[in-house]
Backbone as numpy.savetxt, mean C-alpha at the origin, in Angstrom:
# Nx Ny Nz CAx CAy CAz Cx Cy Cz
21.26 -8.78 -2.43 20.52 -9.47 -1.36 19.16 -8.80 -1.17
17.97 -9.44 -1.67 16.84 -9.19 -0.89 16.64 -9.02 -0.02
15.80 -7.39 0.52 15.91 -6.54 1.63 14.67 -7.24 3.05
14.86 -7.34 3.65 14.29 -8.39 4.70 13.43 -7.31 5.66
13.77 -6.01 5.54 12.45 -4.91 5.29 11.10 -5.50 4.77
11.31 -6.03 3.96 10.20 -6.46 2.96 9.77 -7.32 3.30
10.70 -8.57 2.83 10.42 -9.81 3.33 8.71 -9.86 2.23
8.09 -10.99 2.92 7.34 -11.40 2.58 5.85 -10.70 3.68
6.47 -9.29 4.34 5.55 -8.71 5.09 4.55 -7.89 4.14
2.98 -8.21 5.17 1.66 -7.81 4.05 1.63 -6.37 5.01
1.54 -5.28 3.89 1.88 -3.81 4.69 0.07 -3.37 4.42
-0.38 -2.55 4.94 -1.43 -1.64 4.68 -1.00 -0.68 4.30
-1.77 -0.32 3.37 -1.70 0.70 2.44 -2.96 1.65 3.54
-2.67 2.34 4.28 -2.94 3.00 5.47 -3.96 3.92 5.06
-5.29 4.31 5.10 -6.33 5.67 5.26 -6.03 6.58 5.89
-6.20 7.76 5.61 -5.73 8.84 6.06 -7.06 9.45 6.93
-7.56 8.98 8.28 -8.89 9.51 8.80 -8.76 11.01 8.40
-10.36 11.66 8.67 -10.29 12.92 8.37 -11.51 13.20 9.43
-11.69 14.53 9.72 -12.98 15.30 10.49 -13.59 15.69 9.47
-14.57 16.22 10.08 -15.72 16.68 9.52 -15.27 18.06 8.69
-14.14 18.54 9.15 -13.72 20.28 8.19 -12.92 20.06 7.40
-12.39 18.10 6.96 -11.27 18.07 6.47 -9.45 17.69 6.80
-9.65 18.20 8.14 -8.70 18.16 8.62 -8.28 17.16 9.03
-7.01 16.65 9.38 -6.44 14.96 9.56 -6.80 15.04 11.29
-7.47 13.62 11.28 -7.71 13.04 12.44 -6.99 11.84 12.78
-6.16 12.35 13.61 -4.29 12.00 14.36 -4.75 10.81 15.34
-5.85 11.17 16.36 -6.55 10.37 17.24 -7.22 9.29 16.64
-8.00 8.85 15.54 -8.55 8.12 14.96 -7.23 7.07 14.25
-6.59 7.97 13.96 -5.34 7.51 12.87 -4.56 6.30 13.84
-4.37 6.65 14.86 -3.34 6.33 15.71 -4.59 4.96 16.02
-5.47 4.89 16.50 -6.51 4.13 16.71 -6.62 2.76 15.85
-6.92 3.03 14.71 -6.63 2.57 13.41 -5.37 1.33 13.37
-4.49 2.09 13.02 -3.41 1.60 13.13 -2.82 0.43 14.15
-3.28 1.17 15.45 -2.88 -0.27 16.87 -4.19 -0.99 16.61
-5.43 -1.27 16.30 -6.06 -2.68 15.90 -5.69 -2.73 14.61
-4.89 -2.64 13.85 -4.62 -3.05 12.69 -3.52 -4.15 12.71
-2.44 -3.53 13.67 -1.59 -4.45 14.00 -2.01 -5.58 14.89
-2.57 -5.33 15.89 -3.31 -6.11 16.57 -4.01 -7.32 16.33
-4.60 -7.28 14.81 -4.98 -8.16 13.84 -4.00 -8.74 13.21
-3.27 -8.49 13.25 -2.14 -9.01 12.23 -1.44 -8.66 11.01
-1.76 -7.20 10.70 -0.92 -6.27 9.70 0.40 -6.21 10.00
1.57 -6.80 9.09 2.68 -6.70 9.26 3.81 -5.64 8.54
2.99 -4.44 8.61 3.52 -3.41 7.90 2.57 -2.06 7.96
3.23 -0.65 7.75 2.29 0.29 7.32 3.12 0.85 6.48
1.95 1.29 5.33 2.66 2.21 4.38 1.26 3.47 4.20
2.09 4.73 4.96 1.37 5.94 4.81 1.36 6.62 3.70
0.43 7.54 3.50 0.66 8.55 2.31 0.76 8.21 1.25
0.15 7.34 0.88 -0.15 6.80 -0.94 -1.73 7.25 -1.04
-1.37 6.25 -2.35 -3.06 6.63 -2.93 -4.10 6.66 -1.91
-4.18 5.28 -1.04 -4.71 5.03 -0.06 -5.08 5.93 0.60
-3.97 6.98 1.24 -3.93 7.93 1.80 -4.33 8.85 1.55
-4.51 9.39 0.76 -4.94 10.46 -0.30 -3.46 11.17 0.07
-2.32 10.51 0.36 -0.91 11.92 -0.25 -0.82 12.64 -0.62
-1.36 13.09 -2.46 -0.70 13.65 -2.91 -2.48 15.24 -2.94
-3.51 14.58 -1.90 -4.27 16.20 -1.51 -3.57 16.43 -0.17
-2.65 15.85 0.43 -2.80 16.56 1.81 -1.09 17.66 1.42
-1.13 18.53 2.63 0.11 19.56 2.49 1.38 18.90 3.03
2.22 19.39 2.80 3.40 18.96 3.31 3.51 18.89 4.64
3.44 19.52 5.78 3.21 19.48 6.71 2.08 18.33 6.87
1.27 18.43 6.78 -0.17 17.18 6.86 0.56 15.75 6.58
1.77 15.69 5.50 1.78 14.45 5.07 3.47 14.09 6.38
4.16 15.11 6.56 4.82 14.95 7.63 4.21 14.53 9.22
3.19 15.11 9.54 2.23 14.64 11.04 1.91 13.65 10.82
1.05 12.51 9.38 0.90 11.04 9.54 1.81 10.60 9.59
3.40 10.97 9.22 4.40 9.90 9.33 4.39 9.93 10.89
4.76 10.91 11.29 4.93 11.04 12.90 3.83 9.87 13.34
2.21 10.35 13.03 1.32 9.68 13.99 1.66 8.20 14.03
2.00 7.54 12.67 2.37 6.03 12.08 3.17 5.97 13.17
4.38 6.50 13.30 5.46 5.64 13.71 5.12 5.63 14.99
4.52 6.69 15.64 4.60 6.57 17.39 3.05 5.47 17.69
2.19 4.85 16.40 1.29 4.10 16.75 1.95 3.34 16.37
2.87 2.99 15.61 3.59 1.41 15.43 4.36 1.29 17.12
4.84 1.50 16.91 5.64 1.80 18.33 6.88 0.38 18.17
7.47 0.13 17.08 8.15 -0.45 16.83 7.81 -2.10 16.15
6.79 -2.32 16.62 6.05 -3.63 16.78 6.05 -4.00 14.90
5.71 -2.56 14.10 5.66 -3.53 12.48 6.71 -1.96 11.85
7.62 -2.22 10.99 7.80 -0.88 10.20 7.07 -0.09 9.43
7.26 1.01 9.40 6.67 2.14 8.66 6.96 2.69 7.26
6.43 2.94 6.62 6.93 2.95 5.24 5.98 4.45 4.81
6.86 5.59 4.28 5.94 6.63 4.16 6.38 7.04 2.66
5.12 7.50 2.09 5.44 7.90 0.40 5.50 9.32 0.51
6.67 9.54 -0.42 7.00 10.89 -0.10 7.10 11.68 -1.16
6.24 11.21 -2.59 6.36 11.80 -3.70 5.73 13.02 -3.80
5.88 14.08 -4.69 5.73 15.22 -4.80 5.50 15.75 -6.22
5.34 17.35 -6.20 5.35 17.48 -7.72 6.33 18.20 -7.80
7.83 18.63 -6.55 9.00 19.35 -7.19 9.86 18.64 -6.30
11.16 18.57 -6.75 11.83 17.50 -6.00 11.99 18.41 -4.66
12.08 19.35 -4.24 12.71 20.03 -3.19 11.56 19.28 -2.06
10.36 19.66 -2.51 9.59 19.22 -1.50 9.16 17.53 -1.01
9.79 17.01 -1.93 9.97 15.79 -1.87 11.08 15.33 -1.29
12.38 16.14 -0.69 13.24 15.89 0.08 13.47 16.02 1.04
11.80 17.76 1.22 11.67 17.74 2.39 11.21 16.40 3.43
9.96 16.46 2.65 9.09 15.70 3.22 9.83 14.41 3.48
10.30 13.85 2.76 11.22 12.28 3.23 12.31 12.57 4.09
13.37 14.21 4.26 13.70 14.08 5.76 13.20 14.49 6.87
12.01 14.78 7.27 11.21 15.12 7.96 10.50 13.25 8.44
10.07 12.34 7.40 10.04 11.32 7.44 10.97 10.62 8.47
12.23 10.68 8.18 13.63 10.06 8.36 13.71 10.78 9.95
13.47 11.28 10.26 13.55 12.32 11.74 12.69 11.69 12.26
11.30 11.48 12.20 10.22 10.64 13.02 10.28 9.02 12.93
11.29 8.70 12.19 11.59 6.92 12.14 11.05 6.30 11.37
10.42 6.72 10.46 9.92 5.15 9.18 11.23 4.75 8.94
11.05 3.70 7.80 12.28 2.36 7.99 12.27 2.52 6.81
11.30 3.58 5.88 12.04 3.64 4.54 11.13 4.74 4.03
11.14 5.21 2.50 10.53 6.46 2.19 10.24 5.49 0.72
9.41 5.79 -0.12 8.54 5.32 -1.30 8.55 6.46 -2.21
8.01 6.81 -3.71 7.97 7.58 -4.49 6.96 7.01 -5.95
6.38 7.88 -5.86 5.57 8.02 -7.20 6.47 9.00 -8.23
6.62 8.79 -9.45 7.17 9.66 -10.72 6.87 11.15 -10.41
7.10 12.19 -10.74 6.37 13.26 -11.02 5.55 13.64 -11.55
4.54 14.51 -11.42 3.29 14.30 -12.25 2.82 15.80 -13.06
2.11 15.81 -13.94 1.68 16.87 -15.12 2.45 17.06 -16.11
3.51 17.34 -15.92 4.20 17.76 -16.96 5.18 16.66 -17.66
5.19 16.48 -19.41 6.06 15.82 -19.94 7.44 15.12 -19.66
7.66 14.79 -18.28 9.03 14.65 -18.14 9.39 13.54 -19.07
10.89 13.69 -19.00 11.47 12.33 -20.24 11.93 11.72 -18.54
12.44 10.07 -19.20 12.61 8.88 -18.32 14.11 10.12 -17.35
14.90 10.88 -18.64 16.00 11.23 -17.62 15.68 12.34 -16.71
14.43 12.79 -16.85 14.04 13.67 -15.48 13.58 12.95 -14.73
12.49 12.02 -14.89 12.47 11.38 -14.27 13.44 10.80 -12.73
14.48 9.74 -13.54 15.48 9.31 -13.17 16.12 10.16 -12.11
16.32 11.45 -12.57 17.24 12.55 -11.79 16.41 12.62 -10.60
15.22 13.30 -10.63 14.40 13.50 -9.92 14.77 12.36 -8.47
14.22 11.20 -9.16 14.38 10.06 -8.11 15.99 9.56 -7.37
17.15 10.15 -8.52 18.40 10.04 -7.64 18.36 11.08 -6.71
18.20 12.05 -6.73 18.13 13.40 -6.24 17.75 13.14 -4.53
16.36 12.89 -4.70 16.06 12.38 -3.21 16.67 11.10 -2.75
16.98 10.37 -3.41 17.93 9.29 -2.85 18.98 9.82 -1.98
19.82 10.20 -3.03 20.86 11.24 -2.33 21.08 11.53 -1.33
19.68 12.67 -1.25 19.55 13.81 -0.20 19.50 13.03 1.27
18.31 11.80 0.69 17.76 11.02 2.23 18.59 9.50 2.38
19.09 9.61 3.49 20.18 7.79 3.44 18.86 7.05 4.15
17.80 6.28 3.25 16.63 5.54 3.73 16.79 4.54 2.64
16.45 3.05 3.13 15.90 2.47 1.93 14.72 2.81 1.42
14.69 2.85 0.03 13.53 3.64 -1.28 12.77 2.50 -2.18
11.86 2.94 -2.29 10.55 2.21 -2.64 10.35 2.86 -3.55
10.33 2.00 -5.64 9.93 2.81 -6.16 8.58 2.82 -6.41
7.19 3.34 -6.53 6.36 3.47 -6.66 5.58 3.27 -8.01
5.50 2.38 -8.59 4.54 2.19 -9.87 3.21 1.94 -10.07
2.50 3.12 -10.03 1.26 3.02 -10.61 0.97 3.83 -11.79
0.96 3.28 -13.41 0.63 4.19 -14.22 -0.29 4.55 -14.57
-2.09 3.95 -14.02 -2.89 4.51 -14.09 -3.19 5.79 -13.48
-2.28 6.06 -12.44 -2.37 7.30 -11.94 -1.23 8.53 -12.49
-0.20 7.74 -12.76 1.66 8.78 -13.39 1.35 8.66 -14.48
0.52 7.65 -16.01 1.16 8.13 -16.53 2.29 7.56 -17.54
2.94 6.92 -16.18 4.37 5.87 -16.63 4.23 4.89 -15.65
4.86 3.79 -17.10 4.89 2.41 -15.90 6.72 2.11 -16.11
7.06 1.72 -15.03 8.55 1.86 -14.74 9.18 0.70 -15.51
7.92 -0.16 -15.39 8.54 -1.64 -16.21 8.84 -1.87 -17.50
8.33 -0.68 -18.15 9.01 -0.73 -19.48 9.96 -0.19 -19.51
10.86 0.32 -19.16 12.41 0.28 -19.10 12.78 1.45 -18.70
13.92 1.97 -18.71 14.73 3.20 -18.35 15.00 3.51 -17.60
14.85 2.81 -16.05 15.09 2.72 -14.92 16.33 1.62 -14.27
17.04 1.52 -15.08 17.89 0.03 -14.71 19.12 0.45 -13.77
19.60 1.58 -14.34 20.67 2.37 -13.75 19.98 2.47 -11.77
18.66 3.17 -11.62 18.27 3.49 -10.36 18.04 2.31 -10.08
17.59 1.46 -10.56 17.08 0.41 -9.93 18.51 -1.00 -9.16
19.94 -0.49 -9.92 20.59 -1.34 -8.91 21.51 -0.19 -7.85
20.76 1.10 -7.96 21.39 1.56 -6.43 21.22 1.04 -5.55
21.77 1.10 -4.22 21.67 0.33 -2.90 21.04 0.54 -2.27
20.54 1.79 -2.67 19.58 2.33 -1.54 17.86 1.81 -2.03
17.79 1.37 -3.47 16.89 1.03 -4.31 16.12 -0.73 -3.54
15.41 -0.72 -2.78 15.45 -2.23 -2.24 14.08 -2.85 -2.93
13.44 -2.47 -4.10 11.87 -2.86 -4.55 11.48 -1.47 -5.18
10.65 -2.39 -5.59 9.40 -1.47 -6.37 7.91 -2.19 -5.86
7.31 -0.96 -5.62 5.72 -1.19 -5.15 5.08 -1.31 -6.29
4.48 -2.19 -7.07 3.83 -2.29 -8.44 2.26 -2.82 -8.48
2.04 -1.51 -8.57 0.50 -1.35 -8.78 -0.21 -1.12 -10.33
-0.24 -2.32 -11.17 -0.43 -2.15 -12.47 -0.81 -3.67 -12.58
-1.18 -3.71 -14.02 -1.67 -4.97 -14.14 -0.81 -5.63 -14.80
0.47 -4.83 -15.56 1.45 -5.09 -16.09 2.44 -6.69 -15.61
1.85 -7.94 -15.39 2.75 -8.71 -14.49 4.38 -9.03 -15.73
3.88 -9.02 -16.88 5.18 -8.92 -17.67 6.34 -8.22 -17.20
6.08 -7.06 -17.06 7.12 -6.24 -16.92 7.53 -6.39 -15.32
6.53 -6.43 -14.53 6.55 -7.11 -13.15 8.05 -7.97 -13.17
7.70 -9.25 -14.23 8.55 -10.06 -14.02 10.00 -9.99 -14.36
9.98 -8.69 -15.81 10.93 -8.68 -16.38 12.69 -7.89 -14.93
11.29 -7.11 -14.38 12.46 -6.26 -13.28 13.04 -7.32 -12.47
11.98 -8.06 -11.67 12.78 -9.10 -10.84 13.44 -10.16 -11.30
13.43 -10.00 -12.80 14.33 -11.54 -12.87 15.73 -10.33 -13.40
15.51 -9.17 -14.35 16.47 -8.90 -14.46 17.32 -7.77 -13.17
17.20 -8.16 -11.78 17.39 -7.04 -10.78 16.94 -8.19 -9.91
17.74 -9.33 -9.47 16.85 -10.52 -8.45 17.42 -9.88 -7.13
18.21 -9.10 -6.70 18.39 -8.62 -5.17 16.93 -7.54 -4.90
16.13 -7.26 -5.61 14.92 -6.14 -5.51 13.73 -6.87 -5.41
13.38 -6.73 -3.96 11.56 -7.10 -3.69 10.73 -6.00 -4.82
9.89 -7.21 -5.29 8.55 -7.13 -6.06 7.55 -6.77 -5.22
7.02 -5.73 -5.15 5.93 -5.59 -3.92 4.66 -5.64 -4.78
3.47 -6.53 -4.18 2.73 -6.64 -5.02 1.74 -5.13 -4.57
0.90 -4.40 -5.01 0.20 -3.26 -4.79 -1.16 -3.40 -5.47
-1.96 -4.49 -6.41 -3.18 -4.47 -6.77 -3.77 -5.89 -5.58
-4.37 -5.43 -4.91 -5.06 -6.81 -3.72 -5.37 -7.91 -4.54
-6.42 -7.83 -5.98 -6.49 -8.49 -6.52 -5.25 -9.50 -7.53
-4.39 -9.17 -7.41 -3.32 -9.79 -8.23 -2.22 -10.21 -7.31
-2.62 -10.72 -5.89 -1.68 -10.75 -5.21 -1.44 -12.25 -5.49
-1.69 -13.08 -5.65 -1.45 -14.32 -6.17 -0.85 -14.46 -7.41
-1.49 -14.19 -8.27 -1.00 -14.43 -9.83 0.38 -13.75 -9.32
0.37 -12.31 -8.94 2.14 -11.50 -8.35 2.79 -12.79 -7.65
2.16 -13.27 -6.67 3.01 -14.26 -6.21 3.36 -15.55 -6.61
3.37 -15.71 -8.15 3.52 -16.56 -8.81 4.79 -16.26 -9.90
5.04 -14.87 -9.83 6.08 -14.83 -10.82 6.91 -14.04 -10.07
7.12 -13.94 -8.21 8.23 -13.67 -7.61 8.21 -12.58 -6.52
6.87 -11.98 -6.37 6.63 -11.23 -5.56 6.55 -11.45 -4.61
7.31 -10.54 -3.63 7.57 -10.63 -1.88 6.93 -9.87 -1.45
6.04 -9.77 -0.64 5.08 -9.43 0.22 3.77 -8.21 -0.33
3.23 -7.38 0.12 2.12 -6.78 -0.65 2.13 -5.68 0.54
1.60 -4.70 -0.41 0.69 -3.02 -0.53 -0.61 -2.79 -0.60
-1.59 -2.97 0.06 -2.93 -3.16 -0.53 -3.81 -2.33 0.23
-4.46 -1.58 -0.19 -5.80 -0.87 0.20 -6.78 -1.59 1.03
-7.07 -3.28 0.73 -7.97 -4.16 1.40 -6.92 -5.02 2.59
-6.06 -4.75 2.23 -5.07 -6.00 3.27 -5.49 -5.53 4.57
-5.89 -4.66 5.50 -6.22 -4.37 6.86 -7.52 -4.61 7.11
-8.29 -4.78 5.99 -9.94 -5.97 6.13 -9.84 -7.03 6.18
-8.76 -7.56 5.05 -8.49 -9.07 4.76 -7.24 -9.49 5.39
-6.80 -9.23 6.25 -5.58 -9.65 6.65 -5.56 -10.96 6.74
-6.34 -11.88 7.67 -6.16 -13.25 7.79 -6.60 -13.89 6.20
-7.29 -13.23 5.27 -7.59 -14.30 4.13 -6.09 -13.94 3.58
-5.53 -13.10 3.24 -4.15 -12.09 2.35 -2.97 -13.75 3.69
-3.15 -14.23 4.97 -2.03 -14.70 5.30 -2.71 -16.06 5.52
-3.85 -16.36 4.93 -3.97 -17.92 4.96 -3.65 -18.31 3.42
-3.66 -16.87 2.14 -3.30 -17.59 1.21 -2.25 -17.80 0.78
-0.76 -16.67 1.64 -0.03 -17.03 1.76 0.78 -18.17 1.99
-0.16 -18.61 3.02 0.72 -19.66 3.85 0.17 -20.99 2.40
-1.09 -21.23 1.87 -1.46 -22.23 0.78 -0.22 -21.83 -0.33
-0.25 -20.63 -0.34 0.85 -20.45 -1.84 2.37 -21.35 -1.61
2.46 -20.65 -0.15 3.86 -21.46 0.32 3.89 -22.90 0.47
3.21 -23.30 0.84 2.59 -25.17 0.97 2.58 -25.82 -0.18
2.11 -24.96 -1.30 1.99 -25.15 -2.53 0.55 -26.31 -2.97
-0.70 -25.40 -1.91 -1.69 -25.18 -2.27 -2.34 -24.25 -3.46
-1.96 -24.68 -4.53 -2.87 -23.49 -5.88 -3.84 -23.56 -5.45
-4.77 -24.77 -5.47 -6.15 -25.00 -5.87 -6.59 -23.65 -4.55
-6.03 -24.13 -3.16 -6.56 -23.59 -1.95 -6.17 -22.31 -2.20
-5.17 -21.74 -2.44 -4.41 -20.25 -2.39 -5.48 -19.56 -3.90
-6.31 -20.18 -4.45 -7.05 -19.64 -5.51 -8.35 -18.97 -4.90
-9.17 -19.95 -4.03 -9.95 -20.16 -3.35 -10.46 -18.82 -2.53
-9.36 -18.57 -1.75 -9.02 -17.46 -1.08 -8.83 -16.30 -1.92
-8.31 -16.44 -3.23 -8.16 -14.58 -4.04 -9.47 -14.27 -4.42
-10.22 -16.00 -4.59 -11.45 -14.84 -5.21 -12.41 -14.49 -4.17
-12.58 -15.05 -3.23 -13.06 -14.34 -1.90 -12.24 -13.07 -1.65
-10.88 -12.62 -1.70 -10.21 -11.71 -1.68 -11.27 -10.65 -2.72
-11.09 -11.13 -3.98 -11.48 -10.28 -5.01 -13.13 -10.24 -5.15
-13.99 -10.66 -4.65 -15.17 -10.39 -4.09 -15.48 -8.81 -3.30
-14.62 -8.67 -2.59 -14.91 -7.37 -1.67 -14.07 -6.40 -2.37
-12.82 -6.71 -2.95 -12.55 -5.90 -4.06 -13.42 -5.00 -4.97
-14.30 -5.91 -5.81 -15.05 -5.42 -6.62 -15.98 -4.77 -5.83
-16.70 -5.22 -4.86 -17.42 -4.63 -4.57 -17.22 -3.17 -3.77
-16.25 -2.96 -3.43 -15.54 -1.51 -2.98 -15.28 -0.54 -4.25
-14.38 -1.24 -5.00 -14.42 -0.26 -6.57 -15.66 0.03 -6.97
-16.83 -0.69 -6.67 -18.10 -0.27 -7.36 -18.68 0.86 -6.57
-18.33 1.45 -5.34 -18.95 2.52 -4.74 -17.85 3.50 -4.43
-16.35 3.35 -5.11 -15.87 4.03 -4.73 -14.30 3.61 -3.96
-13.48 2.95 -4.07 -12.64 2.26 -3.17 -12.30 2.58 -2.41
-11.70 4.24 -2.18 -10.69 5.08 -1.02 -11.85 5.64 0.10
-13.07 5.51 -0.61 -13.83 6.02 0.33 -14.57 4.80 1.08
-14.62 3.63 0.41 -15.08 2.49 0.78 -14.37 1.79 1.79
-13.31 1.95 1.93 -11.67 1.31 2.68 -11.59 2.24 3.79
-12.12 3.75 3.76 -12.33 4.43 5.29 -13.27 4.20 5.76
-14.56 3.76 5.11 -15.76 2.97 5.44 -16.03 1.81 6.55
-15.42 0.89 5.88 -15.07 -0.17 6.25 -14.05 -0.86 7.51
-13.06 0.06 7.14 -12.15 0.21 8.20 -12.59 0.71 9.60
-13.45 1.98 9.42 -14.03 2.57 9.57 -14.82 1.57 11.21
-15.42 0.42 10.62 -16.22 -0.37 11.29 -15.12 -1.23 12.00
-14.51 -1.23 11.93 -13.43 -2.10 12.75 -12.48 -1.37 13.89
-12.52 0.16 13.64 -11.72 0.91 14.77 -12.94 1.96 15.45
-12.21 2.93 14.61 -13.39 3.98 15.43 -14.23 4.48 13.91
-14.48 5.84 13.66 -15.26 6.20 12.41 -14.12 7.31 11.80
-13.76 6.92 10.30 -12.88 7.75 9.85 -12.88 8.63 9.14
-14.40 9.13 8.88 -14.74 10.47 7.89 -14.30 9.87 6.64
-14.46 11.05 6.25 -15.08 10.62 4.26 -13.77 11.19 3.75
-13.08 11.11 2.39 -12.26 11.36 1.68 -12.49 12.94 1.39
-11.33 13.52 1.07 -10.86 14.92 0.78 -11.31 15.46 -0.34
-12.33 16.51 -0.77 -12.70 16.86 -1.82 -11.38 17.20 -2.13
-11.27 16.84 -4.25 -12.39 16.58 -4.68 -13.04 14.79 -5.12
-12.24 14.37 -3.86 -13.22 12.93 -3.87 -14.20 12.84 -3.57
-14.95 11.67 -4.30 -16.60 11.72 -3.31 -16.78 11.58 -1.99
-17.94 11.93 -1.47 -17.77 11.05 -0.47 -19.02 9.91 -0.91
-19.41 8.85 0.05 -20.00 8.57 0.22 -21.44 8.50 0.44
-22.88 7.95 -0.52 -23.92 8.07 -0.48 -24.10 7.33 0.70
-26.06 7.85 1.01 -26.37 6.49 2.22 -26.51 4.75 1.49
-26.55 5.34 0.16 -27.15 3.91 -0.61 -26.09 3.33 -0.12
-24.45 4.00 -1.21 -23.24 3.62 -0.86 -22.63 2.86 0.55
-23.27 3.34 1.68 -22.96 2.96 2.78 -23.96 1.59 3.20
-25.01 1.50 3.00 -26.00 0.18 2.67 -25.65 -1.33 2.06
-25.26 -0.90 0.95 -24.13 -1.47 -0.04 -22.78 -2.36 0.75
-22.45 -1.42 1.10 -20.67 -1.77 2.16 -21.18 -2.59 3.02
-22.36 -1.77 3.99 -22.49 -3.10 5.08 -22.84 -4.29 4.85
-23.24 -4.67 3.17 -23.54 -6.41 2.86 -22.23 -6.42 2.80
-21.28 -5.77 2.05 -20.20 -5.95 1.85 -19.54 -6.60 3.33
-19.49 -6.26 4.29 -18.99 -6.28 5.69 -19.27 -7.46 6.24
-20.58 -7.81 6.17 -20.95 -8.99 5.96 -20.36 -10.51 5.70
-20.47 -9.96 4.46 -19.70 -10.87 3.67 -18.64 -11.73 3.79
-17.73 -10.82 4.08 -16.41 -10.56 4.14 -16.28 -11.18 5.50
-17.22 -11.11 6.24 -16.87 -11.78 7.96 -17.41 -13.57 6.99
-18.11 -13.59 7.01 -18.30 -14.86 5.95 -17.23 -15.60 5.17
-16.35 -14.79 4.82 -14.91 -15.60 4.06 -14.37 -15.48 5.07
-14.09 -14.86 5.97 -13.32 -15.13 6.99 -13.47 -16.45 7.74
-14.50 -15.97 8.02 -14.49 -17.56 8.79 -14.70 -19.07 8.47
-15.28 -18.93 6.97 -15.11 -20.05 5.67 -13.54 -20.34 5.82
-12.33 -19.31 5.50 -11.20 -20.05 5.24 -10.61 -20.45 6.64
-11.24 -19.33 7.61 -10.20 -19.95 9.23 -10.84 -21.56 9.60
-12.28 -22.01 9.34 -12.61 -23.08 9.21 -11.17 -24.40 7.87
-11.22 -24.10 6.75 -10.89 -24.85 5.92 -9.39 -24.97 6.61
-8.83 -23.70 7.09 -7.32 -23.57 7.57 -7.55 -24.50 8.68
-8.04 -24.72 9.38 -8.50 -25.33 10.31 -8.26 -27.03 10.48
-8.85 -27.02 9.37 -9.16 -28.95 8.59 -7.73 -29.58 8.40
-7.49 -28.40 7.85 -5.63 -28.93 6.96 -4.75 -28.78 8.00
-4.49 -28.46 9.17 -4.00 -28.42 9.94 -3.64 -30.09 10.57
């Protein structure tokens, strides 16, 4: 049975504010988060890429779960990634998770060293185990390395505790191959730009870095996909994928605290050794910002008509 956790809810892939020394800004965070929901984000997922996770400390990545859940305040679930580079601390950190209330814990592979699929594997039963949460497996192989969809995962993937995979790759083959062969497991889509084409070969709801800018375009194209509007649900990705590109071109993680940035309070710049942000860079974003209020109100108009 498809986990209703999931559902067809569009999660943010959450920014991790920061101060000026680096340090996580809890007050901003929390800020963030209640107009995020407020807008209509039906999900958070802390401590990923988004987040910058895997620079902050264990402790650091334990206080955003905390800050998440007491700014959700029940209203959307919490979803915190809890991957690591040794499993111990990866069991910490997800029961430390499990103590402050997210509604499930996520995982990226392990990273640097050669593991084979059966360390892998272990690795990821291991914290299963340890933590009774539903688990999110995490696929991005431009960052691991490994993409899960080419196989060796079949065994973890019908544990119970196993409810999806977050798939951030361009891979939609293998995308498809898991959910047709594993149909009780949400497909989470995780590239903003492929959230359509994903939702064409079975994907339930999305992970996205832009979904807390784009929220109303990410749930008007929903609702066309479901209607079984292509032409219209097309319409909307590439306005989606407009501000896409234009964020990857200055930078995305720093562009997405930017941006965000302008919609709550101000969320500081990414964690060396990311960039931060030029003034050009920031010049740039605000056409971007622009813009983007421009598709907005292009599709709440067209949503409008069809009504």
């Amino acid at each position: 049975m498809v986990s209703d956790l999931i559902g067809n809810r569009l999660f943010s892939a959450a920014v991790t504010p920061m101060r000026a020394d680096e340090g996580v800004d809890h007050g901003a965070l929390a800020a963030m988060l209640d107009g995020d929901i407020a807008r209509g984000i039906e999900g958070v997922y802390v401590c990923g890429s988004s987040g910058e996770g895997v620079l902050l400390s264990e402790d650091e990545r334990v206080q955003v779960a905390e800050t998440a859940v007491t700014a959700a305040s029940g209203r959307v679930p919490v979803i915190s990634h809890v991957g690591a580079m040794t499993t111990g601390e990866a069991i910490r950190i997800a029961s430390a998770a499990k103590q402050s209330g997210v509604a499930a814990i996520s995982m990226i592979p392990p990273l640097y060293y050669g593991y084979s699929t059966v360390d892998v594997v272990r690795h990821f039963r291991t914290v299963i185990d340890a933590v009774e949460l539903p688990f999110l497996l995490y696929n991005i192989p431009q960052f691991t390395g490994r993409d899960i969809s080419e196989g060796g995962f079949e065994e973890l993937l019908e544990l119970p505790q196993v409810i999806g995979v977050k798939h951030t790759s361009r891979n939609l083959y293998g995308a498809e191959r898991i959910i047709t062969r594993h149909a009780h497991l949400s497909l989470v889509n995780g590239f903003d730009e492929f959230y359509l084409p994903a939702l064409s070969i079975g994907a339930r709801g999305a992970i996205g870095t832009t979904v807390s800018l784009q929220i109303d375009l990410f749930r008007s194209l929903r609702r066309r996909f479901e209607a079984g509007d292509s032409h219209g649900a097309r319409a909307v990705q590439v306005r989606i994928n407009d501000t896409v590109e234009s964020m990857v071109a200055v930078g995305v993680f720093g562009a997405a605290k930017y941006l965000n940035g302008k919609l709550s309070v101000p969320l500081g710049e990414c964690r060396a050794p990311l960039p931060h942000l030029t003034a050009e860079d920031r010049t740039r974003l605000d056409a971007v910002f622009e813009r983007l209020k421009e598709h907005i109100a292009t599709t709440a108009e067209e949503d409008a008509h069809a009504r």
